[in-house]
Backbone as CSV, one residue per row, in Angstrom:
resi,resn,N_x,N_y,N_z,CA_x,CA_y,CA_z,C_x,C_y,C_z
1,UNK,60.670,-129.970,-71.707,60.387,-131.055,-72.637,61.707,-131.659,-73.108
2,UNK,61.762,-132.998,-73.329,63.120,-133.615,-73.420,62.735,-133.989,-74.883
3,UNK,63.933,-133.113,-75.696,63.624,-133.212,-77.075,64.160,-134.712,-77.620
4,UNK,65.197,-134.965,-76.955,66.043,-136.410,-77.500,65.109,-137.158,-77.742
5,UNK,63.951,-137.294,-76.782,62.792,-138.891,-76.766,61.573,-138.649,-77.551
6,UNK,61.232,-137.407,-77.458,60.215,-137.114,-78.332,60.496,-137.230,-79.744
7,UNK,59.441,-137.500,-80.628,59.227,-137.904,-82.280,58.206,-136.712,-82.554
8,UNK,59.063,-136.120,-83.465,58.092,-135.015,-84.193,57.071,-135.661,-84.865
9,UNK,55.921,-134.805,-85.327,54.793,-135.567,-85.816,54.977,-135.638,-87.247
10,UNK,55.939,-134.916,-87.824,55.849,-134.974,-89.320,56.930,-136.171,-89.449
11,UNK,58.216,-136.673,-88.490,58.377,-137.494,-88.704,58.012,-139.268,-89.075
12,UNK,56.637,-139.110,-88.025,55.733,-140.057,-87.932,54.859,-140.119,-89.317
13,UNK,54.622,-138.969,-89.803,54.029,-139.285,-90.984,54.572,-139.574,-92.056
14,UNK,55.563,-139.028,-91.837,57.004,-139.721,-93.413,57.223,-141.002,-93.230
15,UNK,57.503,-141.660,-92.563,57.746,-143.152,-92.185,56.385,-144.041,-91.917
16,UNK,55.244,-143.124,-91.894,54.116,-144.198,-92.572,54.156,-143.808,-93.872
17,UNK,54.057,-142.502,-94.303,53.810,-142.258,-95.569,54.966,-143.553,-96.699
18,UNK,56.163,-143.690,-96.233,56.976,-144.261,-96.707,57.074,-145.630,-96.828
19,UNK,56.196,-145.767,-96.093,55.715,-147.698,-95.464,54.719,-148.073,-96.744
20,UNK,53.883,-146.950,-96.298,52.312,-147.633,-97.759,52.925,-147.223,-98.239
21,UNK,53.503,-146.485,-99.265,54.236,-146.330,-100.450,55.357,-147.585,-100.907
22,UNK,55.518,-147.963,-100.023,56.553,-149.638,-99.866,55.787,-150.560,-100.424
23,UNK,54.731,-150.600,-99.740,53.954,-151.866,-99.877,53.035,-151.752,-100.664
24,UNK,52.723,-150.345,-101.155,51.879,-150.202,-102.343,52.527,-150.768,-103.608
25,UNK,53.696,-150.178,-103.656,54.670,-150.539,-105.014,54.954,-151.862,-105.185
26,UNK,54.830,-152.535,-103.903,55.943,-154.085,-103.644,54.659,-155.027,-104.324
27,UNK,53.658,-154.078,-104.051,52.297,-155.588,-103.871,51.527,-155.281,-105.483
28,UNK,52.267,-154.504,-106.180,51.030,-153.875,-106.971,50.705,-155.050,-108.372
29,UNK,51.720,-156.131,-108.497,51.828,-157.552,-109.106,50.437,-158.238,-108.641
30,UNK,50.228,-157.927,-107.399,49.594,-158.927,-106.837,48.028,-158.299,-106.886
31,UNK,48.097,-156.982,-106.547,46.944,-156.041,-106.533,46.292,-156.193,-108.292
32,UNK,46.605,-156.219,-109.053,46.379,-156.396,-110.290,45.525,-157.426,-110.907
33,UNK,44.561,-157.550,-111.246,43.584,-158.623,-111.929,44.223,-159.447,-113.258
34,UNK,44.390,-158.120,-113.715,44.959,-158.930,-114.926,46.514,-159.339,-115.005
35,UNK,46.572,-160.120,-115.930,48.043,-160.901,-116.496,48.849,-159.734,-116.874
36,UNK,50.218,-159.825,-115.834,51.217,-158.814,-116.353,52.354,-159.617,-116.730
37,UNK,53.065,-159.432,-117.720,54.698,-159.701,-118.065,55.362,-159.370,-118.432
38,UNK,56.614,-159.023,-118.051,58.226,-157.994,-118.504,57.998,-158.411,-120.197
39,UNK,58.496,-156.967,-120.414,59.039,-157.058,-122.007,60.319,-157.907,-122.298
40,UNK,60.507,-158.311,-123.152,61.529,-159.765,-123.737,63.170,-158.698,-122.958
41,UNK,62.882,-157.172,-123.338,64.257,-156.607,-122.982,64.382,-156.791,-121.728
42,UNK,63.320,-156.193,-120.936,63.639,-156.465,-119.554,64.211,-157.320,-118.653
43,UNK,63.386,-158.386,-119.090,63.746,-160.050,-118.686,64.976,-160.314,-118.868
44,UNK,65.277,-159.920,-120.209,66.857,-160.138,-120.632,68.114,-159.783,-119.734
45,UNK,67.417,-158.060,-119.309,68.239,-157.494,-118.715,68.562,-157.972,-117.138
46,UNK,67.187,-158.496,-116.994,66.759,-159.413,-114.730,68.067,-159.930,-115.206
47,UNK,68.989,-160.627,-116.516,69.237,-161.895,-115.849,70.889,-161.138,-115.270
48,UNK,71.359,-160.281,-115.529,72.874,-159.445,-115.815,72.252,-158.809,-114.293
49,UNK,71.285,-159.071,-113.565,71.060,-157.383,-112.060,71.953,-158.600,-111.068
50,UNK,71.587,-160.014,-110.625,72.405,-160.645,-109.640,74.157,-159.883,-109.819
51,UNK,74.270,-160.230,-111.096,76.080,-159.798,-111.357,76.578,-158.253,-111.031
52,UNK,75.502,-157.925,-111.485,75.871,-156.500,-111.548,76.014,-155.894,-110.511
53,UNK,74.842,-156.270,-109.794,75.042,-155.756,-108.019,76.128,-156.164,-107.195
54,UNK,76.669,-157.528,-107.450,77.401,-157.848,-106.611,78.861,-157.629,-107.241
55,UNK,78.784,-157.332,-108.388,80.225,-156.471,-108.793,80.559,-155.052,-107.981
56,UNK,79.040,-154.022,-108.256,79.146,-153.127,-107.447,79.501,-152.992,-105.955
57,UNK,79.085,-153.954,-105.236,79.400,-154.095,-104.197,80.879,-155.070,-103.295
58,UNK,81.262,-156.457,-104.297,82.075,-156.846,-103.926,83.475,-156.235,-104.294
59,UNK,84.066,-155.910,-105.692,85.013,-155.481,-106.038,85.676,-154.674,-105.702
60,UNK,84.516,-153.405,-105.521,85.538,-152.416,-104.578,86.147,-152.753,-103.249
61,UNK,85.867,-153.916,-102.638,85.960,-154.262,-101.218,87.230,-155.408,-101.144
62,UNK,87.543,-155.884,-102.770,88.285,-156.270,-103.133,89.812,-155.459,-103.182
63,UNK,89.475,-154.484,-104.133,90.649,-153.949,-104.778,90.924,-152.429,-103.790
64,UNK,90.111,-151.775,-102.839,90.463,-150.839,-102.763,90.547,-150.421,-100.864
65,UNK,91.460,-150.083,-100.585,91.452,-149.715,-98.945,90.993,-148.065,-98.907
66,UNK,90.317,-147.532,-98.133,89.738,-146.656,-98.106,89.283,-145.742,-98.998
67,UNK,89.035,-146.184,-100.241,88.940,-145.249,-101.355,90.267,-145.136,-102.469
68,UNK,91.312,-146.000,-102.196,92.423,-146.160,-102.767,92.949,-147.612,-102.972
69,UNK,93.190,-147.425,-104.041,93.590,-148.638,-105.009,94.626,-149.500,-103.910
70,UNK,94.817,-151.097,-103.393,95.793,-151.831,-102.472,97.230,-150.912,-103.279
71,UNK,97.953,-150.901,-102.599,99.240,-150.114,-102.848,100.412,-151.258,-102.364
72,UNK,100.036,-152.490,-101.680,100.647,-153.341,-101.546,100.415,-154.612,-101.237
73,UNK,101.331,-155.240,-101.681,101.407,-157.521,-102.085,101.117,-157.707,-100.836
74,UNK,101.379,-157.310,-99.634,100.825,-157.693,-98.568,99.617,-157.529,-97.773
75,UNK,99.104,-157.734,-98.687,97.423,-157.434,-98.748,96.615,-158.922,-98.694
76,UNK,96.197,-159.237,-97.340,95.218,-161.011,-97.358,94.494,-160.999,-99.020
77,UNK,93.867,-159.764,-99.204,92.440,-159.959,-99.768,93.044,-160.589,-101.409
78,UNK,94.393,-159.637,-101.726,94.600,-160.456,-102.863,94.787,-161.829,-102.781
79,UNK,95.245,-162.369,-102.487,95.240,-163.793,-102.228,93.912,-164.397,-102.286
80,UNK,93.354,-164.018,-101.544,91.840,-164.673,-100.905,91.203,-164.612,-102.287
81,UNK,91.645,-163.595,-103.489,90.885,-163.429,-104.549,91.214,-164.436,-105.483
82,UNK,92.654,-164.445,-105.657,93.176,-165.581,-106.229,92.882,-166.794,-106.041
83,UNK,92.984,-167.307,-104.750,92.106,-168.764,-104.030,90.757,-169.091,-104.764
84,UNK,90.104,-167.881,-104.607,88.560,-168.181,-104.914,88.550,-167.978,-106.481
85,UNK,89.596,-167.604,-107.295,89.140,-167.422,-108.513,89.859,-168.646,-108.943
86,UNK,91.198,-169.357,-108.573,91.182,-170.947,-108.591,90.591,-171.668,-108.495
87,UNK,89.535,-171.476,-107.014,88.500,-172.713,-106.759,87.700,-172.842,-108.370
88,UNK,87.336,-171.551,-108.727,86.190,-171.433,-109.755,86.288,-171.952,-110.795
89,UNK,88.087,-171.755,-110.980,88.087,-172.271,-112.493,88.459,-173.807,-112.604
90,UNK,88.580,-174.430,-111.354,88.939,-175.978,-111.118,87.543,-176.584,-111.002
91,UNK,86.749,-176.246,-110.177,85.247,-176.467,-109.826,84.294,-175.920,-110.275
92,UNK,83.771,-174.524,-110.136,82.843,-173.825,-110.547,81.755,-174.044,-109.229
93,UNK,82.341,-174.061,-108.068,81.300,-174.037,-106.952,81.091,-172.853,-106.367
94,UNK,80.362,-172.315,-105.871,80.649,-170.976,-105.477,80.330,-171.167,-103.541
95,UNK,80.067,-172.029,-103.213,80.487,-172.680,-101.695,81.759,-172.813,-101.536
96,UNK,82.373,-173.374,-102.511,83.878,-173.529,-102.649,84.885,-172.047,-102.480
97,UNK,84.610,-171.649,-103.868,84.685,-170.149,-103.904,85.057,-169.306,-102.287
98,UNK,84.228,-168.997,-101.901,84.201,-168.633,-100.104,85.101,-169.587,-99.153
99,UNK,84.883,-170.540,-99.040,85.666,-171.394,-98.547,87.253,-171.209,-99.083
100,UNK,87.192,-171.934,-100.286,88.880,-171.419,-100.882,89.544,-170.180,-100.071
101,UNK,88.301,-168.492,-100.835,89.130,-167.324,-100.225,89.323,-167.275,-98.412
102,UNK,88.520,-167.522,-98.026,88.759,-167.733,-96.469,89.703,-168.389,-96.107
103,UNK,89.637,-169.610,-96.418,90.893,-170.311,-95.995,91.923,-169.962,-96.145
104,UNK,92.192,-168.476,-96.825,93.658,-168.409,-97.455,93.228,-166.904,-96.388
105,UNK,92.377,-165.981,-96.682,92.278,-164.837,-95.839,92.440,-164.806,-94.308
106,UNK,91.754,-165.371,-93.442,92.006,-165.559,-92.404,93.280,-165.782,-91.815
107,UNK,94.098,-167.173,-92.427,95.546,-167.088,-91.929,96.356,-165.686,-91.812
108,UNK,96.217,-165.493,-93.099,97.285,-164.485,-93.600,96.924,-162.944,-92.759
109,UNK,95.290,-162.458,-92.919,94.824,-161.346,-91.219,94.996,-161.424,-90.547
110,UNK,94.959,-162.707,-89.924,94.685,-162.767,-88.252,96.479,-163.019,-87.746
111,UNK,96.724,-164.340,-88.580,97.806,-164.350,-87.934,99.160,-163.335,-88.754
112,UNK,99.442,-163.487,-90.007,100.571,-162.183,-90.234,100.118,-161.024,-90.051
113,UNK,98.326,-160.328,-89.492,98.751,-159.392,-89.925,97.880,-158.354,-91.183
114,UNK,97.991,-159.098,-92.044,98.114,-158.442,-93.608,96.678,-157.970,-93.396
């Protein structure tokens, strides 16, 4: 028996089990008769989750090479941060934003390097 191709059966049932449990939770707004709505805190709080996530996720990717703080100026990404935090405070576009840091990242990777 060639174990590589074969799917255990309890695997098969975790990954349905995990599916309706997906779509049970995802749909249960919709499954509902009656009128539901977030508490005033909650709502408050939806509006801080866009930022928050993408702090979690962009910054470190910003400031840190493998788990360690840039250790040096010859680093594209600072720049690219600077660019885009210029665009922002001249414009406030965030198309711009990307554009700005790219335009400055790319040179400075591809061709010095950094």
């Amino acid at each position: 028996m060639n174990t590589a191709a074969s799917t255990d059966w309890w695997t098969v049932i975790t990954i349905i089990g995990m599916a309706l449990v997906t779509v049970v939770t995802r749909s249960f707004f919709f499954i509902s008769s009656k009128r539901w709505s977030l508490p005033a805190w909650a709502e408050r709080g939806l509006h801080y989750a866009p930022i928050a996530a993408l702090a979690a996720v962009i910054i470190p990717e910003m400031v840190m090479t493998q788990g360690q703080l840039i250790g040096s100026i010859k680093d594209a990404r600072i720049y690219a941060v600077a660019a885009g935090l210029a665009w922002f405070y001249w414009r406030r576009g965030m198309f711009g934003i990307i554009v700005a840091g790219m335009a400055v990242y790319l040179p400075l990777h591809i061709v010095l390097g950094w």
